[in-house]
C-alpha positions as CSV (number, residue, x, y, z in Angstrom):
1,X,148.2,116.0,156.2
2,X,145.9,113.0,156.7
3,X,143.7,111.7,153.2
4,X,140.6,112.5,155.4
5,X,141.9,116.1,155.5
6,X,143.4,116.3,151.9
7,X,139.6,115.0,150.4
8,X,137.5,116.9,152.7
9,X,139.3,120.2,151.2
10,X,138.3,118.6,147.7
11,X,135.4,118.5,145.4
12,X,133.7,115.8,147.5
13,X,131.6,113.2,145.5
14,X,130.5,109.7,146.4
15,X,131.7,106.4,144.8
16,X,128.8,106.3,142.6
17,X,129.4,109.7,141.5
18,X,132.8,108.9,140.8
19,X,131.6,106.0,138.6
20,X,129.1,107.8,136.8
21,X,132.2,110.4,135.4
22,X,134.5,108.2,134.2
23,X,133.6,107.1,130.4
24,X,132.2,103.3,129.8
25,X,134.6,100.6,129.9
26,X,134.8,97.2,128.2
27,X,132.5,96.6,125.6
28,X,130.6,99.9,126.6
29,X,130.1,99.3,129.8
30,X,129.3,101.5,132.6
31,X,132.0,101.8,135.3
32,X,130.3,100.0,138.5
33,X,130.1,101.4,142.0
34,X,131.7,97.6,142.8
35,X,134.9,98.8,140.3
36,X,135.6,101.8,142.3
37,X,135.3,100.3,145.4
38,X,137.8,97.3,144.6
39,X,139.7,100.4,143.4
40,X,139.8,102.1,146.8
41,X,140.3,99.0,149.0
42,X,142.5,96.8,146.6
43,X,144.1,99.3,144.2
44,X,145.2,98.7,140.5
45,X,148.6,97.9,138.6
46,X,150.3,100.7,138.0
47,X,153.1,101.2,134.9
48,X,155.8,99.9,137.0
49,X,153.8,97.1,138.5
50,X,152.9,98.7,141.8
51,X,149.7,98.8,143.4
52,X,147.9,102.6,143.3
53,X,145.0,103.0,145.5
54,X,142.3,105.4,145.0
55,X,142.0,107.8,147.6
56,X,138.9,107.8,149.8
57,X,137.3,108.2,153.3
58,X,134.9,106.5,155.3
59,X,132.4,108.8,156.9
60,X,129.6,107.7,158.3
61,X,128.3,104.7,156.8
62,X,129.8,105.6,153.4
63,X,132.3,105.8,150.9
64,X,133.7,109.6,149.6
65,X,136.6,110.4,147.2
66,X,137.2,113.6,145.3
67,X,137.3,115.1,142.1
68,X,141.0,115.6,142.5
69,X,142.0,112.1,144.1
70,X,140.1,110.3,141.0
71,X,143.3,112.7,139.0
72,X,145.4,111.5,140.6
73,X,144.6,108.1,140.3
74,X,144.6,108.3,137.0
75,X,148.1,110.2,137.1
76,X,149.8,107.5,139.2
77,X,148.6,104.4,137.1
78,X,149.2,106.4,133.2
79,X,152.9,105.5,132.3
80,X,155.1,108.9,131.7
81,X,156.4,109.2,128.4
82,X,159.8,109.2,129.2
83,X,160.1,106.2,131.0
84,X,161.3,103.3,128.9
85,X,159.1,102.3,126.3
86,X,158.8,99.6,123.8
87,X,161.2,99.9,120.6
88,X,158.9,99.0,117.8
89,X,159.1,95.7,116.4
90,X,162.0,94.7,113.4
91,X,160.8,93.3,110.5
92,X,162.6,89.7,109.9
93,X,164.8,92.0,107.3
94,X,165.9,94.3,109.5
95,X,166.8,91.6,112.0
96,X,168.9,89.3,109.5
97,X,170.6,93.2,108.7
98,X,171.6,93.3,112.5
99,X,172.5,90.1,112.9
100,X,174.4,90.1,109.9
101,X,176.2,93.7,110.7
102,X,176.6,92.3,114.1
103,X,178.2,88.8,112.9
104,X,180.6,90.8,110.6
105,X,181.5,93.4,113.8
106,X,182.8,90.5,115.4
107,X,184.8,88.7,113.1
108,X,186.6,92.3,112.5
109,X,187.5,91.6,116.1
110,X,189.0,88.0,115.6
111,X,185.8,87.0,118.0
């Protein structure tokens, strides 16, 4: 299936629909008609570094996207919970503790 097929089956909105349901962004900002559009023809930084694009059409002279394409969007540039997150930071104790565990680990081994 083509993404002209896929969002035609969709809840069809336009680009400035799209903007007007996603919530304000920096500093309370609205979400601009120019943000989605970079969106759809540059894409985003996902998780994992990659570039997402949001799913849309040209048809006529405009811009369409869908309900369900702005989901998945969102779905493809969230990072999953099991994929490898931050440890929290050590406190400087708990770091001269590791290093001092590790230190006596390896004079145990003649290292």
């Amino acid at each position: 299936m083509t993404a002209a097929s896929i969002i035609i089956n969709e809840t069809t909105i336009s680009l400035s629909q799209a903007a007007r349901r996603l919530p304000p962004g920096r500093k309370g900002a609205p979400t601009s008609l120019a943000c989605i559009l970079r969106w759809v023809l540059a894409g985003s930084r996902g998780a994992g570094g990659q570039k997402v694009k949001l799913e849309a059409i040209r048809l006529g002279g405009r811009w369409i996207t869908s309900v369900e394409a702005l989901a998945r969007f969102a779905e493809r540039l969230t990072p999953k919970s099991n994929d490898s997150q931050a440890s929290p930071a050590r406190t400087p104790r708990q770091r001269r503790r590791e290093a001092e565990r590790a230190e006596k680990e390896l004079e145990k081994m003649g290292i």
